[in-house]
N, C-alpha and C positions, 0 to 999 in steps of 0.2 A: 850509741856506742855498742858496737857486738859483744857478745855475752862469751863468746868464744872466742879465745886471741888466735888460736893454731892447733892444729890437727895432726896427729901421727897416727901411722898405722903401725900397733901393736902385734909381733908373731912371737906365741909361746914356743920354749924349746927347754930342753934338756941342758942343754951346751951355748949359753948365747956368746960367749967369749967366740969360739970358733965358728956360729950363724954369721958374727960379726963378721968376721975376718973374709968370708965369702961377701958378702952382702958390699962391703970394703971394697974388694977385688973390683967386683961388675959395679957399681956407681960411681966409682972411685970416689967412695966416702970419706967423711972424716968423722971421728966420737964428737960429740958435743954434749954431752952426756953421762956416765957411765957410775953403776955402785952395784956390790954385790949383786945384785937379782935384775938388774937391766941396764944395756946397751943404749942411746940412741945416738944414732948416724943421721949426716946431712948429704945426698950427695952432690957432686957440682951441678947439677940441673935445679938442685931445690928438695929434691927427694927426702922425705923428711919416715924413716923408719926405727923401730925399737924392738931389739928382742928381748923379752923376760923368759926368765928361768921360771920352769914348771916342772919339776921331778918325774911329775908323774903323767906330761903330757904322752898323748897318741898321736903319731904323725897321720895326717890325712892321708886317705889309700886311690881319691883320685886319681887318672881318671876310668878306677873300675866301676863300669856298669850299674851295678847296684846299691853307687853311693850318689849321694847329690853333691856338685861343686855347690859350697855354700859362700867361696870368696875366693880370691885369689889377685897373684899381685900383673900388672902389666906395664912392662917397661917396650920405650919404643927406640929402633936401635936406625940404624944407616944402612947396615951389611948383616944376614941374618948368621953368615955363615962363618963371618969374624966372630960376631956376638956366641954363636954357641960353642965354637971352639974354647972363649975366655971361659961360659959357663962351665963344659965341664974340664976342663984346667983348672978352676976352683972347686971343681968337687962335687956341681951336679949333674943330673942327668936328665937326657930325654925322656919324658912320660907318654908320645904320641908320635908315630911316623911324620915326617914332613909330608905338609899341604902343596899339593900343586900351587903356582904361582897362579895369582890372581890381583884384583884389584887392592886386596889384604893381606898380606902373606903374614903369617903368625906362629908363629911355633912353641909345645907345652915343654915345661921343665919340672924337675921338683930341685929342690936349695937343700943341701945335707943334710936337714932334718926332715925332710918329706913335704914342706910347704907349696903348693902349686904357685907357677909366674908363667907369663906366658912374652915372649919377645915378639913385636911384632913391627913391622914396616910396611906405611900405605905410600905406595907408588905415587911419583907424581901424579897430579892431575885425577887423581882418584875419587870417583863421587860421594859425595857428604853418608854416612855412613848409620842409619837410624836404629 
């Protein structure tokens, strides 16, 4: 029997009532979760996120040069150009010019509070990716 029943990925924030309401938006989540100091959302894919309130969190400054990505979220969409239009409709923005089309097309965001995601769609028939 696993020692672990299930897995969320936890982002600190200032404000998780309104992280939510983003995070909402683009999964099209629902609360399964919620008290004072943390959020957590299921979205119809399975997506399983939580934000907690940290007063005194630092938003990550990714992706400037002189900091290391140490995590970040990645969601895989159909259309990148629907998908980032709903992003910043809800209130994020682009962190990196768009990539030439390739075998990956991938694009950076940050979510209201500064947390890095990156949208991305592999072309059909696209090779196994290491």
């Amino acid at each position: 029997m696993a020692v672990v029943k299930a897995g969320v990925v936890v982002l600190d924030c200032a404000d998780p009532e309104q992280l939510a309401a983003f995070y909402q938006g683009l999964l099209e989540a629902e609360t399964t979760d919620e008290s004072a100091n943390r959020i957590e959302l299921r979205g119809v894919d399975g997506t399983r996120l939580a934000l907690r309130r940290d007063v005194n969190v630092t938003p990550p400054s990714w992706p400037r040069p002189e900091n290391s990505l140490q995590a970040h979220l990645e969601f895989q969409v159909d259309d990148l150009d629907e998908a980032e239009r709903r992003v910043v409709d809800l209130g994020g923005r682009p962190t990196q010019a768009r990539h030439a089309p390739g075998p990956l097309e991938e694009r950076g965001y940050a979510d209201p509070a500064g947390h890095s995601f990156v949208l991305r769609r592999v072309l059909p028939g696209a090779p196994k990716q290491d």
